[in-house]
N, C-alpha and C positions, 0 to 999 in steps of 0.2 A: 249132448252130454248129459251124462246123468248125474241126480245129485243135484243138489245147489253152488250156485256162485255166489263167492263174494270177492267184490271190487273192491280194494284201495285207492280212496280217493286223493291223496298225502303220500306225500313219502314220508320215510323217518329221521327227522332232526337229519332233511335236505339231502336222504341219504336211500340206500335199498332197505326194503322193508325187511325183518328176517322170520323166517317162518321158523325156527328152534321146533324142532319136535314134530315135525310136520312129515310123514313118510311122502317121497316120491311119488308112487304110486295117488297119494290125496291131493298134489299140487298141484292137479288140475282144476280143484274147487276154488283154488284163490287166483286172481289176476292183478295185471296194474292196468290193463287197457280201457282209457276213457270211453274208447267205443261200446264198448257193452257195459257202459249203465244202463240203459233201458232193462236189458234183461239181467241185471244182479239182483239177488234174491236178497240181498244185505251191503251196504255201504258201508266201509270203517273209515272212519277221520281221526287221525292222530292228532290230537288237541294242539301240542306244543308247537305242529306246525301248520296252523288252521289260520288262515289271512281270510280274511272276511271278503275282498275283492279280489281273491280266485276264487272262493267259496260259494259265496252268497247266494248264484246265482244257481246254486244243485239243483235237480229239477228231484222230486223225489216221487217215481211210481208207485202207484197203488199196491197194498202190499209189502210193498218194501220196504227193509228193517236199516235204521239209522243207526249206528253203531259206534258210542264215542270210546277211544283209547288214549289211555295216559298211565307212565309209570311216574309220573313226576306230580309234585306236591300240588295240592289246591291255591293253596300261598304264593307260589310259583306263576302258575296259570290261573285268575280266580274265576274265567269260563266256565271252568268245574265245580263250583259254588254258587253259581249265578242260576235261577231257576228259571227264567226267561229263555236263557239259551237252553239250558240240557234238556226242556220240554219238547224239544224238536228230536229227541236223541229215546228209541225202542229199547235198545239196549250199553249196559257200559262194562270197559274191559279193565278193570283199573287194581293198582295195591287195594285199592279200602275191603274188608271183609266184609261190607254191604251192597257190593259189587253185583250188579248180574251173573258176570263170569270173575273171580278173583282172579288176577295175574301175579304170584307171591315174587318176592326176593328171597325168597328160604333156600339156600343152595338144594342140590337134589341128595336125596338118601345115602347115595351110595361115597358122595366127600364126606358124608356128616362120620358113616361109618369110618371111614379112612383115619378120619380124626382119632376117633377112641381106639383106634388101631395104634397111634404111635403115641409115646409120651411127648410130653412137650419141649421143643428143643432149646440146649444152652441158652443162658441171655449173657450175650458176649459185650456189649454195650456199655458203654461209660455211661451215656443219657439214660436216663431210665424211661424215659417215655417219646415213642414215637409217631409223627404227623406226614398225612399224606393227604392232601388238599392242594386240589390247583383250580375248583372250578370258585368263582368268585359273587357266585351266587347267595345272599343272604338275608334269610325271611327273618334272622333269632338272634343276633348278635353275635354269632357263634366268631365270627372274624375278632373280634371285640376280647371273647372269652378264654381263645387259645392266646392270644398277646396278652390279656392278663396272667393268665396261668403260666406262661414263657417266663413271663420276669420272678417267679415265685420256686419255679423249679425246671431243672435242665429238659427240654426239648428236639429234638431232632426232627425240625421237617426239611422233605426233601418234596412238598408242591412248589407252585408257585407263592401260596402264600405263605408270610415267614421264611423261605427258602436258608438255609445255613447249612445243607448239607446236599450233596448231592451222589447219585450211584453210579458207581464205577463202572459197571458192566449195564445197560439196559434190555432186558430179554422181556417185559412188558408185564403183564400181570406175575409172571413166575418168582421176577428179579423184586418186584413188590413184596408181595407174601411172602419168598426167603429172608426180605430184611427185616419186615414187622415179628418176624419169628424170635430176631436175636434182642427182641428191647422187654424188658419187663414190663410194660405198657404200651397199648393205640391209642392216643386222643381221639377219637371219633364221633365228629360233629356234624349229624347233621342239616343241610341245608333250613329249615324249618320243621317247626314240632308238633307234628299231628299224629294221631292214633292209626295206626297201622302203616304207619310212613314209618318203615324198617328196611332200610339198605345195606350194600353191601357193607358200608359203615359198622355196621357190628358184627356181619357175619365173617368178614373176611380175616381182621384180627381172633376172632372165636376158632375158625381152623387153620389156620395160621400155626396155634400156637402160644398165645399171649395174653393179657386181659386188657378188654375192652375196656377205654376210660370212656362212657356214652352218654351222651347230651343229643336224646332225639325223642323219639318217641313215646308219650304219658306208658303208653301200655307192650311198650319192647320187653315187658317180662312174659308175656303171652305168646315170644318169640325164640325165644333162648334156655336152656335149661337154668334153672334155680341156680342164683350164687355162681353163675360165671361169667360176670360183669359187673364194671361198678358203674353206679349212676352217678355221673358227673352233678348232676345238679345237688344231691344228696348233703351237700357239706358247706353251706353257706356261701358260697362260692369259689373262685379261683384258691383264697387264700386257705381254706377250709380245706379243698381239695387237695391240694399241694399239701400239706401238712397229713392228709389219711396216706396217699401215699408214699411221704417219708418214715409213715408208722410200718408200714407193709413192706417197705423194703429191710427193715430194723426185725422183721416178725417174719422170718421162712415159713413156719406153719402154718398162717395167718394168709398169709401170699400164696400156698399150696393150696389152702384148701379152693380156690378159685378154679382148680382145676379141676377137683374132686369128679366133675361132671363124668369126666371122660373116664372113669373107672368103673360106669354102671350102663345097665341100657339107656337109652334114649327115653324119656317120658310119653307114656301113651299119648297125651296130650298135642307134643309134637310129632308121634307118629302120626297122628290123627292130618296133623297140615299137610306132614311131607306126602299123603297118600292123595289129600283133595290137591294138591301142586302135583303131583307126579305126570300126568297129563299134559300135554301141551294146552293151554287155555286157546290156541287156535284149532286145535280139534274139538274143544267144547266148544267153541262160538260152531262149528260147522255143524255140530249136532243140534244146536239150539236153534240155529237155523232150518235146515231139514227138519226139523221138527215143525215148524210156524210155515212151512213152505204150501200146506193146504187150505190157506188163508187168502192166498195171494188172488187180488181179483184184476178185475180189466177198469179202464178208468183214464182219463187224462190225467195227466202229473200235476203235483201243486211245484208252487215257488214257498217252503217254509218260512223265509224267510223275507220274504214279501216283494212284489213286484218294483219297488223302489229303490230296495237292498240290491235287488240281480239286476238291474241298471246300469247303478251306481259301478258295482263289478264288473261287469262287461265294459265300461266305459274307461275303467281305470285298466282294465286287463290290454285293450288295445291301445290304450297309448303307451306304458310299458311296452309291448310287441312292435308301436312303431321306434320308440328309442333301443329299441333292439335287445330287452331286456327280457326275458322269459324263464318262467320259474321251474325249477330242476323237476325232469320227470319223474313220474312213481317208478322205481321199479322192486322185483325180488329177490330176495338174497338167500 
């Protein structure tokens, strides 16, 4: 085969890995087959679902590039913070823009356009502000901040949490984005608050349709065009916030201009992302790859993680396999 391989040693959150962006024609570069780690020219390990006792025990050839992936917070997972462990790791696939490879949440060019394509529609809604949260994960308090913000001004969620409303038809992300359209606010909170930990939490209310009420990221203005979103945190808190916008529902103009974005091009600035994102970030890892591939020497494998650690994993691995327990394979999607 020509070209380099790289193996997935993980699956995705227990699941098929997806190659987005990936032509046919290149899916020959990427595998799930454990068998040919000797010859993969790069390993990815999806952090979130890194178990130390199937792990531990990688053997890693000479040459060969370690590759950590995660779109999920440091917070979350703090492996990703930990210098001990990421020293074993050549390169990383991650949100942060100090990234090896950056992996954005920035929708692609062509919704962004879509957007300033249409005005924005009715807000048909009693509630003025609507929530969509069901994962129950909390590095910020954010669980804390929509219940206080609830009791201060009318809320519609329809996650799991708060739940007081729920949707009539479910057609999945479609039937989402149709309803966040008709509320004149998204509470959108999320999970924990790092710099460059920008999710669909803001982008999805932003083409939607609506203004982003956002409690995430210090530097989400480096994310969104100017003045089309407000900073949750910005107002003393719940009650502070709840009070701006009862001013903005009272003020059309004031509330208008939130949308102003969509009347002009997009900012160089964010053209600038949406072109380093355009790319599939697993076609840049093949080329980063292929690139370092004339490095690759001959050599017996180490255990990074030490003779004791791949033990310990092998040990625990086969008694799981004898209670009949064995962990979901890799595969692609």
């Amino acid at each position: 085969m020509a070209g380099p391989l790289i193996l997935f040693r993980t699956p995705y959150f227990r699941g098929p890995v997806p190659l987005a962006g990936v032509p046919d024609e290149l899916r020959h570069h990427f595998t799930t087959d454990q068998a040919r780690l000797r010859e993969a020219d790069a390993v990815v390990f999806h952090i979130p679902d890194w178990r130390p006792t199937q792990l531990d025990d990688t053997p890693k050839y000479p040459g060969q590039l370690w590759v950590l992936w995660s779109m999920e917070s440091a917070v979350n997972y703090p492996r990703m913070a930990d210098p001990d462990f990421l020293r074993h790791f050549d390169l990383s696939v991650t949100y942060e823009r100090t990234a090896d490879i950056w992996s954005s949440y920035l929708p692609g060019r062509a919704q962004w356009q879509a957007a300033l394509a249409m005005p924005p529609p009715p807000k048909t809604e009693t509630a003025p502000l609507v929530m969509f949260q069901s994962a129950l994960i909390d590095g910020c308090g954010r669980n804390a901040f929509s219940g206080a913000l609830m009791r201060q001004i009318p809320v519609d969620s329809y996650g799991r949490v708060y739940r007081n409303r729920t949707l009539s038809e479910d057609f999945g992300r479609q039937s989402k984005l149709g309803t966040i359209s008709r509320y004149h606010f998204c509470l959108s909170l999320e999970n924990s608050l790092l710099d460059d930990y920008v999710t669909e939490k803001l982008f999805d209310p932003l083409l939607a349709g609506t203004v982003p009420v956002y409690r995430g990221a210090p530097n989400a203005r480096e994310f969104a065009p100017e003045h089309s979103f407000i900073d949750a945190e910005a107002y003393g808190g719940p009650r502070g916030l709840a009070d701006y916008l009862r001013h903005l529902l009272e003020s059309p103009g004031e509330y208008a201009a939130y949308f102003a974005w969509r009347q002009q091009p997009l900012p160089d600035w964010l053209e600038e992302k949406l072109t380093a994102s355009a790319t599939s970030f697993w076609l840049r890892l093949l080329e980063r790859v292929d690139a370092a591939r004339a490095i690759r020497r001959s050599g017996r494998p180490a255990l990074p993680f030490g003779i004791k650690a791949a033990a310990t994993a092998r040990a625990m691995r086969l008694l799981r396999q004898l209670g009949g327990r064995r962990p979901p394979p890799v595969q692609l999607q």
